[in-house]
C-alpha positions, 0 to 999 in steps of 0.5 A: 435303311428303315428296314435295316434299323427294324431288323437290328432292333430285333435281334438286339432283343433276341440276345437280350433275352437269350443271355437273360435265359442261359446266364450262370449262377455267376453272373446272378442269373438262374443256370440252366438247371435251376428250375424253381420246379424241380426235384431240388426245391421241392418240398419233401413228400411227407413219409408213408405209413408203417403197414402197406397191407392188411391181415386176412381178417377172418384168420386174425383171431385164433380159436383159442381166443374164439373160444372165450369170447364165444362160449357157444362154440364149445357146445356145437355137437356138430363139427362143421358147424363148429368150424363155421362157426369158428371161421366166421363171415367176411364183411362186404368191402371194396378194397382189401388193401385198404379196409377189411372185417370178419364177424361171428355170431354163436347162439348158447344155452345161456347167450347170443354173442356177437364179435366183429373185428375191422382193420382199416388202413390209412393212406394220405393222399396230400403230400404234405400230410403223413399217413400217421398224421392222417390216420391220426385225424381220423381216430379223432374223429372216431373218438369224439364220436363215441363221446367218452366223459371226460376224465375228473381230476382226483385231490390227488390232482391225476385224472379219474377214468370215472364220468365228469359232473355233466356226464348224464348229458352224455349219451355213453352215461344215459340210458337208452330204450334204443338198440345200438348199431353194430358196423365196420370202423368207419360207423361204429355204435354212437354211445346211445345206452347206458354205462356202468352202474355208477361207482364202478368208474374203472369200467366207465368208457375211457380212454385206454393208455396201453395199446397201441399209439392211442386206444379208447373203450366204449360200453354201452348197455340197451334193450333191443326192443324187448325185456333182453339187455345187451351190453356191447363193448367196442376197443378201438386203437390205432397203430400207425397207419392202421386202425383197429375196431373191435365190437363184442356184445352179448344178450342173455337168453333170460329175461331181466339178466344184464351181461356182466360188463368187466367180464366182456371188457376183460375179453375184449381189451384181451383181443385187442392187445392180441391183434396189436401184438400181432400187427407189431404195434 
């Protein structure tokens, strides 16, 4: 009899916890396809990005562009070396669906120039977080990097692109004996030279508010270890889930001549706006 109460003991549980399992939604117990798990209650993954490839960098600035911004080409005799030189040179990467450059470099009569061109795509690998979002944060980071001074604000009470009071603690706004370091997007030059001359605070680095989602200037003038100044100028700006670095510098060939900064800015933002038209941003 013992064993008998035993048995039953069990088998009450059973049915206990069975009906728990398969009762219906009527009853107030969860039905058998309401995992708390599935598709229906999980969080929407956070949308992809706008661009799932990147253009072949080396053929993203045509030569017409090149042209401009490498007056050298147009003195090469040689037309190999002219078409070298308009092909440029693809920078080292390790994914070409994610980060890809191409940089040139052409000696003149009158200067050494120097273009280097970086698309970078975004992806997020946390569900939660949008490419945008993160592409987003990371060009954040690249512009407090660059440390732009901060805007001042006019008695018209709209900002001024000019420095603000503290900007000569700025390393974009002070000057430096120290060349500066030319790269990929991820390591672009830290602003360790000279601005503008004071008073020209539309060519002060800035950011720049029509291109693309967001967009910055940086132009910083040094000596690389001799009397030659060079003046490099970089645009960066993001679209979407793509963000793109431009690096333009220049070193005159005579001594004591300082390149002249509105004219690589103009260049350079020219390109810039090119590219982003051609990304469709």
């Amino acid at each position: 009899m013992q064993r008998k109460a035993y048995v039953s003991g069990v088998a009450a549980l059973l049915a206990a916890v069975l009906t728990g399992c398969t009762g219906s939604s009527d009853d107030g117990g969860p039905s058998d396809n309401s995992n708390p798990g599935s598709a229906g209650t999980a969080t929407q993954a956070a949308q992809p990005g706008k661009y799932a490839t990147l253009p072949e960098p080396c053929g993203a600035v045509d030569d017409r562009t090149l042209g401009e911004l490498l007056p050298g080409v147009q003195e090469m005799a040689d037309e190999t070396q002219r078409e070298d030189a308009y092909a440029g040179e693809a920078t080292l990467t390790y994914d070409t669906d994610r980060k890809v450059g191409c940089r040139w470099k052409v000696e003149s009569a009158e200067a050494t120039d120097h273009l280097l061109v970086d698309f970078e795509r975004i992806v997020s690998y946390d569900n939660a977080v949008s490419d945008d979002a993160q592409a987003e944060q990371l060009f954040a980071t690249k512009q407090a990097a660059a440390q732009l001074p901060e805007p001042t604000v006019t008695e018209s009470g709209s900002p001024s692109t000019g420095p603000s009071a503290n900007a000569s603690s700025s390393p974009s706004a002070s000057a430096s004996s120290s060349p500066s370091t030319s790269s990929s997007a991820s390591d672009s030059p830290s602003s360790g030279a000279s601005s503008p001359p004071a008073g020209a605070s539309d060519l002060q680095p800035r950011i720049l508010e029509d291109l693309g989602d967001e967009a910055f200037l940086d132009d910083e003038l040094n000596s690389s270890g001799s009397t030659a100044k060079q003046r490099t100028v970089t645009v960066a700006f993001r679209t979407s889930n793509v963000i793109v670095t431009i690096e333009y510098a220049e070193q005159p060939v005579t001594v004591g001549a300082v390149p002249d900064s509105k004219e690589l800015q103009d260049r350079a933002r020219k390109l810039a706006s090119e590219l982003a038209d051609a990304l469709g941003g």
